[in-house]
KELUM-572695 format. One record per atom (N, C-alpha, C, CB): x, y, z. Coordinates in steps of 0.02 Angstrom, whole numbers, padded with zeros to 5 digits, always signed. Glycine has a CB too. Example, Ala and Ser with C-alpha at 12.3 -4.5 7.8 and 13.67 -1.06 7.14 Angstrom:
BEGIN
+00660-00284+00390
+00615-00225+00390
+00660-00165+00390
+00565-00224+00452
+00642-00112+00354
+00684-00053+00357
+00645+00002+00394
+00704-00030+00286
***
This chain:
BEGIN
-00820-01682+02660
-00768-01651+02619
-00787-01654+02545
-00701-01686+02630
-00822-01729+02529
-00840-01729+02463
-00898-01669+02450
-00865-01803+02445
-00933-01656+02483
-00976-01632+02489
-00956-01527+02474
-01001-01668+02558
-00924-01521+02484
-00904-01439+02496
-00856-01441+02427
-00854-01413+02585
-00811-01505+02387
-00777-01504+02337
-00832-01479+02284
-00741-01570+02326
-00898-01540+02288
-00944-01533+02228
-00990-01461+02253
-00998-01613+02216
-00992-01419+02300
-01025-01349+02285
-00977-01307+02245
-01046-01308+02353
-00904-01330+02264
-00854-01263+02244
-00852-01269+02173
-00771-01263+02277
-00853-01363+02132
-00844-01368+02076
-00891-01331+02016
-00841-01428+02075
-00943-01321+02011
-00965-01259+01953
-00930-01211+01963
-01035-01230+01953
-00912-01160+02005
-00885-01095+02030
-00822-01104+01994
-00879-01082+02114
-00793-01156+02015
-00701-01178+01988
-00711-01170+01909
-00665-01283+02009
-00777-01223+01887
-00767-01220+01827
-00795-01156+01766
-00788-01280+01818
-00818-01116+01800
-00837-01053+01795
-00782-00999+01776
-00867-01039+01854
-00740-01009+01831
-00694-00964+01827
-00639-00993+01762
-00661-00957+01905
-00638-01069+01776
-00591-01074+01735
-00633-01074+01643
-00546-01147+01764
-00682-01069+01642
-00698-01058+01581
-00680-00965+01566
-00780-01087+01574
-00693-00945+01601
-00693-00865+01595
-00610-00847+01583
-00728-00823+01676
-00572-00880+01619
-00494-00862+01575
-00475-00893+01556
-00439-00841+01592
-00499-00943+01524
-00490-00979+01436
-00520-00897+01383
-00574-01079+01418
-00576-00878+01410
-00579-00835+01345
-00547-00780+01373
-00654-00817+01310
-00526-00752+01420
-00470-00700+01411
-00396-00723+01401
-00471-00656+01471
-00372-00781+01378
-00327-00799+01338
-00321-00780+01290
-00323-00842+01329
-00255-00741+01262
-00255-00728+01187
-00262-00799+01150
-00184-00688+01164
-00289-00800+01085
-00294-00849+01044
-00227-00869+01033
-00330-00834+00987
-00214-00950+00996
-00162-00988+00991
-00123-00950+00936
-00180-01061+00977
-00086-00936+00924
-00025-00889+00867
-00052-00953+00801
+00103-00892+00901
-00074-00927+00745
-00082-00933+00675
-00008-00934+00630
-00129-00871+00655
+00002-00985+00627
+00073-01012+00589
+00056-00956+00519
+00076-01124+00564
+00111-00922+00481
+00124-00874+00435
+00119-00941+00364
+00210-00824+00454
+00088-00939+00317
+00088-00954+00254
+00104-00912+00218
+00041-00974+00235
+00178-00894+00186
+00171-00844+00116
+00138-00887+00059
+00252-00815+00085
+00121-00947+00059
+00121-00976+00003
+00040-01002-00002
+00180-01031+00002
-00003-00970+00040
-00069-00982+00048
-00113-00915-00009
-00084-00975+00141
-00073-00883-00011
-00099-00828-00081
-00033-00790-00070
-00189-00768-00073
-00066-00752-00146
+00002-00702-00185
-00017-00626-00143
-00009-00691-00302
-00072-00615-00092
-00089-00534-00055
-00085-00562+00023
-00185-00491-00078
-00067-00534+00065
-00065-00530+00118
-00098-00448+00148
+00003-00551+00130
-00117-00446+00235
-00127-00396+00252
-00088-00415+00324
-00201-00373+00243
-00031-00351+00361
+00006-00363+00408
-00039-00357+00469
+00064-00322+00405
-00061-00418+00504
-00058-00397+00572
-00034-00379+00634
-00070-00410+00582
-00015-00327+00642
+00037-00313+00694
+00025-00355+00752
+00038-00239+00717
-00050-00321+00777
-00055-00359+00867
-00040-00426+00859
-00139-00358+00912
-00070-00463+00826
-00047-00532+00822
+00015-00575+00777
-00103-00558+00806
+00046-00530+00759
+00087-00546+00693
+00069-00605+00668
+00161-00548+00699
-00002-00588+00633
-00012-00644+00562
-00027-00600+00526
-00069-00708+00557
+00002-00632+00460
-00006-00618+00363
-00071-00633+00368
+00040-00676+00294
-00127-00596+00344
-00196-00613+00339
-00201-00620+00278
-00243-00570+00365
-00208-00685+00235
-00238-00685+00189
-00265-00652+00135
-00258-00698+00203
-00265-00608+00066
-00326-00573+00034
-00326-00617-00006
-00327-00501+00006
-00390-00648-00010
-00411-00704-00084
-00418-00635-00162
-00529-00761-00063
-00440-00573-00146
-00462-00539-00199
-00443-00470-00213
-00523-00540-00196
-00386-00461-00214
-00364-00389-00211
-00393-00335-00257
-00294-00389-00222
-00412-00297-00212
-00459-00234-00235
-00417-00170-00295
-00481-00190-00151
-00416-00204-00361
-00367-00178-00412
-00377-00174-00468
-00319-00203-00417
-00356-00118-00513
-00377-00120-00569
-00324-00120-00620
-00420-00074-00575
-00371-00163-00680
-00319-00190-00726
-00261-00116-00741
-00364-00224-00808
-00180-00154-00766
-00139-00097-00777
-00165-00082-00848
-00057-00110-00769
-00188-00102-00889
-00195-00068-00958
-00253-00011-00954
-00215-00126-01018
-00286-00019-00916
-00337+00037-00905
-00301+00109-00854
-00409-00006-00860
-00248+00095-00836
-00210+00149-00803
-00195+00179-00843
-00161+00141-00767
-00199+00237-00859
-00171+00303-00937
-00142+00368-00894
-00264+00347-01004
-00118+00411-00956
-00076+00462-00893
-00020+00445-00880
-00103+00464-00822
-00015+00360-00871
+00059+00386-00808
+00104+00334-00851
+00052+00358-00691
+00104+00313-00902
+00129+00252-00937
+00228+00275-00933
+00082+00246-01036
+00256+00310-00912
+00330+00313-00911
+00349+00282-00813
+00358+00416-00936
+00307+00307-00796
+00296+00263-00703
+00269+00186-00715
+00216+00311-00639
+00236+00181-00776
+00207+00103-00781
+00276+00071-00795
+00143+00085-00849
+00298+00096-00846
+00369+00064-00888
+00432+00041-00831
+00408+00137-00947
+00431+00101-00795
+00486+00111-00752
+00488+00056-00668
+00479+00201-00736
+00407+00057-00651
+00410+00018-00593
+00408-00044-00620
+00360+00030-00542
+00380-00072-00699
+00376-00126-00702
+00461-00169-00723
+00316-00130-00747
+00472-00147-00741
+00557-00153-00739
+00604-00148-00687
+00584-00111-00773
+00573-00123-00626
+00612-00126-00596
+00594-00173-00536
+00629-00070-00589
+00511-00204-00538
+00508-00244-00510
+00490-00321-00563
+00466-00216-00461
+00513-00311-00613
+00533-00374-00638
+00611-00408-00641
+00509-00368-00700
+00646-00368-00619
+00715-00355-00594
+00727-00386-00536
+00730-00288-00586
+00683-00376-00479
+00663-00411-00420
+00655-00462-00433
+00616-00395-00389
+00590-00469-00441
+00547-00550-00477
+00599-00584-00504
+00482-00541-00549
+00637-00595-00558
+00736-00617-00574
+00754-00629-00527
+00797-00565-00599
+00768-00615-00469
+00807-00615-00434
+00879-00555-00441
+00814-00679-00438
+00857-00518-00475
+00923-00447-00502
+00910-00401-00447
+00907-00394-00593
+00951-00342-00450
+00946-00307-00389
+00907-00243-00434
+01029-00291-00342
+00879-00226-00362
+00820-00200-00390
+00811-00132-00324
+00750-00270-00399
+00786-00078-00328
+00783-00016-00279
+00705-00021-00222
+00780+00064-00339
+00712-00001-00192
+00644+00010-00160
+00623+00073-00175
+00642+00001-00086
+00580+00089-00182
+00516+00126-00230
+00470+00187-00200
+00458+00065-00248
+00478+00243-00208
+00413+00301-00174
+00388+00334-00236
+00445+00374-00114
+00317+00314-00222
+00299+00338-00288
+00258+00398-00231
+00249+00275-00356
+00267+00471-00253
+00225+00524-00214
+00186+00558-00283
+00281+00587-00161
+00159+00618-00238
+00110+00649-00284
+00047+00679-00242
+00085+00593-00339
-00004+00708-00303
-00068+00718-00305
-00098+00666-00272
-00092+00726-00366
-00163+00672-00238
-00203+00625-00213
-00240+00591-00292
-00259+00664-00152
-00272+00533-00304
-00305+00489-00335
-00274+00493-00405
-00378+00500-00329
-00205+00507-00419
-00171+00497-00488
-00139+00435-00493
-00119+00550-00503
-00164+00358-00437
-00135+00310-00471
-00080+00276-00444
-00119+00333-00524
-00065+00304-00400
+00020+00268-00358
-00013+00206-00327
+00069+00328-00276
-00073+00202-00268
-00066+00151-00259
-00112+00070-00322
-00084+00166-00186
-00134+00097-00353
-00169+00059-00403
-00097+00036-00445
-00233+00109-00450
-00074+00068-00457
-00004+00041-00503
+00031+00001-00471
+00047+00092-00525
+00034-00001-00405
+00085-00033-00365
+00054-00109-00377
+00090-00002-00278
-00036-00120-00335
-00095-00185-00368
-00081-00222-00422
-00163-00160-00394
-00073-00164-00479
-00098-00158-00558
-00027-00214-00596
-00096-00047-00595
+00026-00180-00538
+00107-00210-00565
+00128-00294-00535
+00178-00148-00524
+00087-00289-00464
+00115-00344-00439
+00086-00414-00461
+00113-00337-00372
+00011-00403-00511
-00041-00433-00570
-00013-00458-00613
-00084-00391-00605
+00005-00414-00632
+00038-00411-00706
+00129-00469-00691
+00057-00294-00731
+00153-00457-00652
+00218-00491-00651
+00192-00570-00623
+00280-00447-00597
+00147-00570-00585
+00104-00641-00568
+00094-00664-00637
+00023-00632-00524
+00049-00628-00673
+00012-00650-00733
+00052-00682-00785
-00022-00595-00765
+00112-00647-00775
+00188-00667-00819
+00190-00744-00803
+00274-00621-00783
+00220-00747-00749
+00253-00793-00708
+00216-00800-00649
+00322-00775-00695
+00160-00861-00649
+00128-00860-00581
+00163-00885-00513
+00070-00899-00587
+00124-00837-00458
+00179-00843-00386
+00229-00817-00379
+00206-00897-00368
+00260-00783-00449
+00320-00761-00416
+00346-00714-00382
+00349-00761-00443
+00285-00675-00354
+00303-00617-00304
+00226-00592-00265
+00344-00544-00353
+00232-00603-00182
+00197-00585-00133
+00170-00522-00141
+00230-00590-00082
+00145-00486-00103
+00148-00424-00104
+00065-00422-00012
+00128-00389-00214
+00120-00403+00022
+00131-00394+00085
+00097-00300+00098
+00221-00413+00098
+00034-00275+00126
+00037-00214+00152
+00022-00215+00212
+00005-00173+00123
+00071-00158+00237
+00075-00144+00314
+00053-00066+00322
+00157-00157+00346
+00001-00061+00378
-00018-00014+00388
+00025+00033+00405
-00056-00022+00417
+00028+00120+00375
+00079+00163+00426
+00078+00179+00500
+00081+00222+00406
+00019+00149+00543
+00025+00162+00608
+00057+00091+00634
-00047+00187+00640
+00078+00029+00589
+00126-00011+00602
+00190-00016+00587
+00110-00049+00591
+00223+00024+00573
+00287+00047+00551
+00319+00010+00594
+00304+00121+00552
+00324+00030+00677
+00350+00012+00723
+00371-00073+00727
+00309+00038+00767
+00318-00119+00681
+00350-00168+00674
+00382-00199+00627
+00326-00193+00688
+00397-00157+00584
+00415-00189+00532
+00493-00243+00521
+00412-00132+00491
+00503-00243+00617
+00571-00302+00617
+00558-00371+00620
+00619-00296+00679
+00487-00369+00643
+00456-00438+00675
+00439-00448+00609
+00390-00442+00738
+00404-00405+00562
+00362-00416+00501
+00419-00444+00434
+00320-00334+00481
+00480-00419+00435
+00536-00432+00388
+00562-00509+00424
+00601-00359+00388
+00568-00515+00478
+00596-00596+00506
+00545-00642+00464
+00586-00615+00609
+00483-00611+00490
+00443-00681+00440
+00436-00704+00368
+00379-00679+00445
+00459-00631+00330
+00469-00636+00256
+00527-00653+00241
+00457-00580+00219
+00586-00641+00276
+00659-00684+00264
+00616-00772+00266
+00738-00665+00353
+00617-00783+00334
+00606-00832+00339
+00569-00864+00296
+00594-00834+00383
+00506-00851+00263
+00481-00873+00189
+00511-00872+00170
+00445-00854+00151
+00560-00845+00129
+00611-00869+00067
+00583-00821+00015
+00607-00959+00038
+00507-00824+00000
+00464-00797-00047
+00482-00729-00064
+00398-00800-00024
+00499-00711-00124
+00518-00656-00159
+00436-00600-00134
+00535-00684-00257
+00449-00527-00111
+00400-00502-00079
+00396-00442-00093
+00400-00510-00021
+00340-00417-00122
+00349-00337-00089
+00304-00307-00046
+00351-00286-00138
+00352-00270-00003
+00303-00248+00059
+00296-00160+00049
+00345-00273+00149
+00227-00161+00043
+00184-00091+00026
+00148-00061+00068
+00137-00095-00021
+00174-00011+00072
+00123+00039+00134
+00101+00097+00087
+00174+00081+00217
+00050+00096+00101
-00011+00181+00069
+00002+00201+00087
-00077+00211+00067
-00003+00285+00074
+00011+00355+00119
+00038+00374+00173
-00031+00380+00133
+00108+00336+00171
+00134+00353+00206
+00164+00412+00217
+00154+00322+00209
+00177+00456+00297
+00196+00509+00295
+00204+00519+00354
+00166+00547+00265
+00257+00572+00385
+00267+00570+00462
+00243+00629+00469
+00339+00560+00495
+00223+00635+00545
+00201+00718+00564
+00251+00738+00659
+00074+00719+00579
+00255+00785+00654
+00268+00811+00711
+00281+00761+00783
+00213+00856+00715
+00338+00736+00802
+00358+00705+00849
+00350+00610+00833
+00316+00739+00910
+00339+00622+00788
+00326+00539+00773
+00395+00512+00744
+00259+00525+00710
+00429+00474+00810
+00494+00450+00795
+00492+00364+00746
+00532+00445+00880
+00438+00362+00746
+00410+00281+00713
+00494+00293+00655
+00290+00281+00652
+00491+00337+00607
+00532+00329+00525
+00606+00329+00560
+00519+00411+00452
+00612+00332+00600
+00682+00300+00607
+00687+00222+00617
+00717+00332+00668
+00643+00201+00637
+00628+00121+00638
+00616+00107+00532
+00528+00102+00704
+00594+00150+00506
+00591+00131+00445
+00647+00147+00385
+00535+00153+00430
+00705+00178+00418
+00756+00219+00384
+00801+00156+00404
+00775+00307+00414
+00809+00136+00459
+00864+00065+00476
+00842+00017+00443
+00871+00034+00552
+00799-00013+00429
+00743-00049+00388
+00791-00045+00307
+00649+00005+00391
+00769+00007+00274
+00778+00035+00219
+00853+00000+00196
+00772+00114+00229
+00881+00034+00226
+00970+00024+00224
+01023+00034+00272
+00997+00065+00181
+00980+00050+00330
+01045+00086+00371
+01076+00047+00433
+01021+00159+00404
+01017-00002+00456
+01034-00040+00510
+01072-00106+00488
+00973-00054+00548
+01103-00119+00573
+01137-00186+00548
+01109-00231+00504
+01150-00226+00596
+01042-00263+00522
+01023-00320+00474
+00995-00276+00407
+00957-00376+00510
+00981-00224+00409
+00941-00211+00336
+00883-00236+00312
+00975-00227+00287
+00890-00232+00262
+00824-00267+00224
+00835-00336+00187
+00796-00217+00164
+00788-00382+00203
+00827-00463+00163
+00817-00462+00089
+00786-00548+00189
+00855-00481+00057
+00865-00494-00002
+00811-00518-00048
+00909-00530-00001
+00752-00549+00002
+00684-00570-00054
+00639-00508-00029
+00634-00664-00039
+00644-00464+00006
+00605-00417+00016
+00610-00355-00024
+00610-00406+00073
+00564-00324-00074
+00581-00248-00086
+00522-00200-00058
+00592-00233-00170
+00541-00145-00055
+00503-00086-00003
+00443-00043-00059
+00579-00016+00033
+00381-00047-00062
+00358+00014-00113
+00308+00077-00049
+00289-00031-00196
+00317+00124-00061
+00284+00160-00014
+00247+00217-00077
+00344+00194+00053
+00186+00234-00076
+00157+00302-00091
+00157+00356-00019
+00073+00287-00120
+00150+00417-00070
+00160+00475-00021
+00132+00515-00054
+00226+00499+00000
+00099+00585-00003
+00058+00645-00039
+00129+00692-00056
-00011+00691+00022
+00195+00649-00005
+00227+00712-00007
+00311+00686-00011
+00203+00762+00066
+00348+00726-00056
+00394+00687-00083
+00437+00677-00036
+00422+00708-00139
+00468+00704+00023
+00508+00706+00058
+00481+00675+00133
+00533+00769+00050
+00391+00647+00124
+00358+00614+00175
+00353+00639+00246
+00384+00558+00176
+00355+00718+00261
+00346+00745+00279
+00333+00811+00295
+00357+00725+00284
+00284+00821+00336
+00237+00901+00327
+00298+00965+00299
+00198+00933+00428
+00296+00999+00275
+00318+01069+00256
+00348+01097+00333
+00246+01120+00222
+00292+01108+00372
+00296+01164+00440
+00342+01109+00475
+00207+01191+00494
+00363+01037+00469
+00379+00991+00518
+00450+01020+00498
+00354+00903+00514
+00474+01006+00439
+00549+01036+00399
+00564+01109+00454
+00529+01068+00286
+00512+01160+00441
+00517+01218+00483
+00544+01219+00525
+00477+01240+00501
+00493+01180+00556
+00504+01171+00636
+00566+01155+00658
+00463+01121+00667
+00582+01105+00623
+00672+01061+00620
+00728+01119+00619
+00691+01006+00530
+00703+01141+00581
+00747+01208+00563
+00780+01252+00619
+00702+01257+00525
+00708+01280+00646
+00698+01320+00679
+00736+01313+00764
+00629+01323+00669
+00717+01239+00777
+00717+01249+00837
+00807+01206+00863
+00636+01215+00869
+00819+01166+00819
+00897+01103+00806
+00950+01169+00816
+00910+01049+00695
+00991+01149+00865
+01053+01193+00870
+01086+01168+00808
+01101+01186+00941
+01099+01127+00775
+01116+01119+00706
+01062+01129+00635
+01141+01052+00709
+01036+01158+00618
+00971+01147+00604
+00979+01120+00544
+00926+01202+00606
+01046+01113+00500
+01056+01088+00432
+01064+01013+00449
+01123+01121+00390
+01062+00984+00514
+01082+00944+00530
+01022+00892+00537
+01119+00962+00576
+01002+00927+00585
+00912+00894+00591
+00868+00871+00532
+00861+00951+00620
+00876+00939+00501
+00826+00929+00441
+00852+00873+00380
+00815+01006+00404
+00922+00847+00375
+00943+00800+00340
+00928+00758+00371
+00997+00798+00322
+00919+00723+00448
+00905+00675+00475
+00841+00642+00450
+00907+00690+00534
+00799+00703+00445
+00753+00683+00424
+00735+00639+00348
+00729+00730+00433
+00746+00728+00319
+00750+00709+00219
+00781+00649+00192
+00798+00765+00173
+00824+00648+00238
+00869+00582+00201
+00824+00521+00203
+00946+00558+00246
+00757+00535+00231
+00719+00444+00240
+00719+00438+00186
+00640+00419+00271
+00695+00491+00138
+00668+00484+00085
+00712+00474+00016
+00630+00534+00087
+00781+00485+00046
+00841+00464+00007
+00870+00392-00007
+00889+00494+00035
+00811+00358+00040
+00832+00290+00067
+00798+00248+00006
+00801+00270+00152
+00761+00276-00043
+00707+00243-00088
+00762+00270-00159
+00605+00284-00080
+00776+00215-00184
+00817+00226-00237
+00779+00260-00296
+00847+00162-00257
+00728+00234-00294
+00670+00262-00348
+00646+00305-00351
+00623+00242-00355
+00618+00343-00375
+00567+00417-00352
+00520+00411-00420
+00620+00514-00347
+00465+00420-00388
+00399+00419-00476
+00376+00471-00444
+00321+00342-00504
+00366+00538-00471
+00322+00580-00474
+00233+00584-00516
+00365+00620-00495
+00182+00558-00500
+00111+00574-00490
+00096+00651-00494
+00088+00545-00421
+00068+00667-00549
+00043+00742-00532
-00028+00720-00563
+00089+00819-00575
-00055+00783-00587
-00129+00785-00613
-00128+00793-00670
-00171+00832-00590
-00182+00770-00691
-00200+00757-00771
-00208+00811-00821
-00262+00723-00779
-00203+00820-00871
-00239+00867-00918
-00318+00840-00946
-00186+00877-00983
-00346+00883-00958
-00413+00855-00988
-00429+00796-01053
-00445+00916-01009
-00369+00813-01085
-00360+00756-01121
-00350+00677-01101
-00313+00774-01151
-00320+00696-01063
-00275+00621-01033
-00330+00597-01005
-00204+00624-00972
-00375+00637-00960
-00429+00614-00936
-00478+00588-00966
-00449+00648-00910
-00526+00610-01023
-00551+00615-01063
-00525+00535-01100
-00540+00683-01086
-00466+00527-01119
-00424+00452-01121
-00459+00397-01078
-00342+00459-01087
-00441+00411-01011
-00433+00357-00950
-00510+00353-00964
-00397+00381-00859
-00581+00395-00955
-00658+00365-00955
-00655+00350-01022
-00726+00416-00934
-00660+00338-01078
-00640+00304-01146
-00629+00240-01127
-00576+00331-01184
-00560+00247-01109
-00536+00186-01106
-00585+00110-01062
-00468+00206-01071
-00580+00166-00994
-00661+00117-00946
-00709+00115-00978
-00700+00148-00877
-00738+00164-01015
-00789+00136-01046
-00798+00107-01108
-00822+00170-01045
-00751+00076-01135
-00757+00019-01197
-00739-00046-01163
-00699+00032-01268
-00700-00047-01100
-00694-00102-01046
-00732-00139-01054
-00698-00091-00982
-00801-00082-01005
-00837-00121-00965
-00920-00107-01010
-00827-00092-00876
-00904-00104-01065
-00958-00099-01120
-01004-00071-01115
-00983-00143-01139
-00987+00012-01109
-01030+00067-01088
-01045+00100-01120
-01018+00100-01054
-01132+00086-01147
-01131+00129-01215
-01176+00189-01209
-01155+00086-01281
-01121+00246-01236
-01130+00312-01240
-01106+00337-01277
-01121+00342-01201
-01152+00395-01308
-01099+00429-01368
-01039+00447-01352
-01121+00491-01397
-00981+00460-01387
-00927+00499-01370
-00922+00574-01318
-00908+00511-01433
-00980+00620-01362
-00971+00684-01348
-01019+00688-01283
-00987+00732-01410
-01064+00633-01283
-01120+00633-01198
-01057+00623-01152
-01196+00546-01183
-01022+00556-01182
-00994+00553-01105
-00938+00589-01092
-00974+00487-01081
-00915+00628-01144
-00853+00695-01134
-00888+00739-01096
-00823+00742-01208
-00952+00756-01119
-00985+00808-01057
-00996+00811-01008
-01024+00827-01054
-01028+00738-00987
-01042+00728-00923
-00971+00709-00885
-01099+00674-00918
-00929+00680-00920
-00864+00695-00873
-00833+00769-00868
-00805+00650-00901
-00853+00816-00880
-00813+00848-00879
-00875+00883-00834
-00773+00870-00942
-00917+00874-00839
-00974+00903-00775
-00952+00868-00724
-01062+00887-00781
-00933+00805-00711
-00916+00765-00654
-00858+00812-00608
-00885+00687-00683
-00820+00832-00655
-00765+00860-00626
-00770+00924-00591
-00720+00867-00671
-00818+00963-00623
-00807+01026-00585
-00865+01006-00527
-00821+01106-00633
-00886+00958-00532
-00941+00962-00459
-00882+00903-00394
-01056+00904-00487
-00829+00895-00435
-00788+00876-00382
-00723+00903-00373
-00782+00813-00385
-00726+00945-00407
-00675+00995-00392
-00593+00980-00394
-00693+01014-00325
-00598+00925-00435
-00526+00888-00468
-00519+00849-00521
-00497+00846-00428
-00462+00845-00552
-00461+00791-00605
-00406+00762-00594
-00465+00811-00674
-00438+00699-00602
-00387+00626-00587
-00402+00576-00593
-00362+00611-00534
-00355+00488-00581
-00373+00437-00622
-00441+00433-00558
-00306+00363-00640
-00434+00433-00498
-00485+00402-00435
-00557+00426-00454
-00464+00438-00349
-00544+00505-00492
-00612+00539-00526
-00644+00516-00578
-00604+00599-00549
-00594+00501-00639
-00622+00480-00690
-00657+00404-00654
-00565+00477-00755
-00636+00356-00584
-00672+00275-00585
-00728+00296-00583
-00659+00216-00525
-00737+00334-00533
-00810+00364-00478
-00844+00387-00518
-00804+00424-00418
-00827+00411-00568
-00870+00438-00651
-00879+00367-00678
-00813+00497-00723
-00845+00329-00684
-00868+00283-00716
-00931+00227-00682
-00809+00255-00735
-00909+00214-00621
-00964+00197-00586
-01050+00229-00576
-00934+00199-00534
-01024+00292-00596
-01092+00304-00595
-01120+00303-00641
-01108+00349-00575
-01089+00301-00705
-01128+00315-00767
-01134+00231-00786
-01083+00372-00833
-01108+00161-00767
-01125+00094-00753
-01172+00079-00692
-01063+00059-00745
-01176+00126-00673
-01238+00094-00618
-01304+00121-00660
-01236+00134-00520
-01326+00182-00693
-01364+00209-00723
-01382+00176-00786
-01344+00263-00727
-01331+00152-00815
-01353+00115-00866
-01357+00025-00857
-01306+00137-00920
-01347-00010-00786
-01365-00045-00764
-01319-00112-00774
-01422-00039-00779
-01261-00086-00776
-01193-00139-00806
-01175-00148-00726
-01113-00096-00870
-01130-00203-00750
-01085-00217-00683
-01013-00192-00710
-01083-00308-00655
-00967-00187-00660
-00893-00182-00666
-00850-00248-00660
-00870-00134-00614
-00869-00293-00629
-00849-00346-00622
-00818-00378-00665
-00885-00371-00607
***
């Protein structure tokens, strides 16, 4: 008998090593207080850590200084503990919404260190954002939770999970939490999707408010558009006395303005990518 136990025992212990590793890993206790950036993990709901958030200083942001004024007041209002709106800043692509959002939550740290998280959740995690708000109540920690480009398309019922969220459901939103979202599009959804609503809703004035109204749910509204050549012309100036980039005035007005038509836009994301290149060429760091 002993004998047939010790053939089966490698095999036993074989198997049982093999679903130890198809065990999900042990759940990672939530630290808000392990850094001031987090990143949401849905599948596993853990706050992942960012030691270094990928951001650039707010004084080098130009162009948009009445959206600087406005979000920073209104999330220093937060940071107080005062009541304060949740936030859609939409627009043009690379004019700055989500860098300001970085640029602001820096700057109110820098004030007063720690005194506000800043939490992003991906938009294909929307769906959790009940599990994701229990754990930020439960911190206590004054927070703001930021999603990029966000935007719904065609049959994607996810923004009603983010409209109860907002204001509409029983629990709401907790009191140390505020909401900032960027968007390409002010009403956060496609043009033809509105249509469609229209078109097909035996109420159709009905539908299409179901929708629009998500976007009614953001007390704030910052409009992002595109630059004039001046303003632009400003913002590489400005980077380049930063990051001690020396070029004549009128070289590097030209070559930015060559930059632009070989990219076929002007904006703050254009003027960095100009600046990077003309610091890699002359052999600086950005750092």
């Amino acid at each position: 008998m002993s004998t047939d136990f010790d053939k089966l025992l490698p095999t036993l212990e074989r198997i049982a090593t093999a679903l130890e590793r198809m065990a999900p890993p042990a759940r990672t206790e939530n630290d808000l207080s392990a850094a001031d950036a987090f990143v949401w993990q849905a599948e596993t709901g853990y706050l992942q850590p960012v030691r270094n958030v990928n951001r650039i200083d707010i004084e080098l942001l130009q162009g948009i200084g009445q959206q600087k004024e406005i979000l920073y007041n209104n999330t220093k209002r937060f940071a107080d503990g005062l009541p304060a709106n949740n936030a859609l800043l939409w627009g043009a692509r690379g004019t700055g919404k989500s860098s300001i959002v970085k640029a602001m939550h820096a700057k109110i740290n820098a004030e007063r260190p720690a005194a506000l998280a800043l939490v992003e959740i991906h938009r294909e995690d929307i769906p959790s954002l009940p599990d994701l708000l229990h754990i930020l109540e439960q911190s206590g920690r004054r927070t703001i939770l930021f999603c990029d480009d966000l935007s719904f398309d065609m049959q994607d019922e996810s923004y009603k999970s983010l409209k109860a969220v907002l204001e509409g459901g029983i629990e709401g939103r907790p009191k140390n939490v505020i909401f900032y979202a960027t968007s390409n599009r002010r009403h956060l959804m496609a043009r033809d999707m509105i249509e469609n609503e229209r078109s097909t809703a035996i109420n159709p004035s009905e539908a299409v408010e179901e929708k629009v109204s998500l976007s009614d749910r953001f007390g704030l509204w910052l409009g992002f558009h595109n630059i004039s050549q001046d303003v632009y012309f400003e913002i590489i100036e400005g980077y380049a006395k930063e990051f001690n980039l020396d070029m004549p005035v009128e070289e590097l007005h030209a070559r930015a303005k060559e930059w632009t038509v070989t990219r076929g836009s002007r904006s703050g994301r254009v003027a960095w990518q100009f600046i990077q290149e003309i610091a890699g060429e002359l052999g600086k760091s950005l750092d």
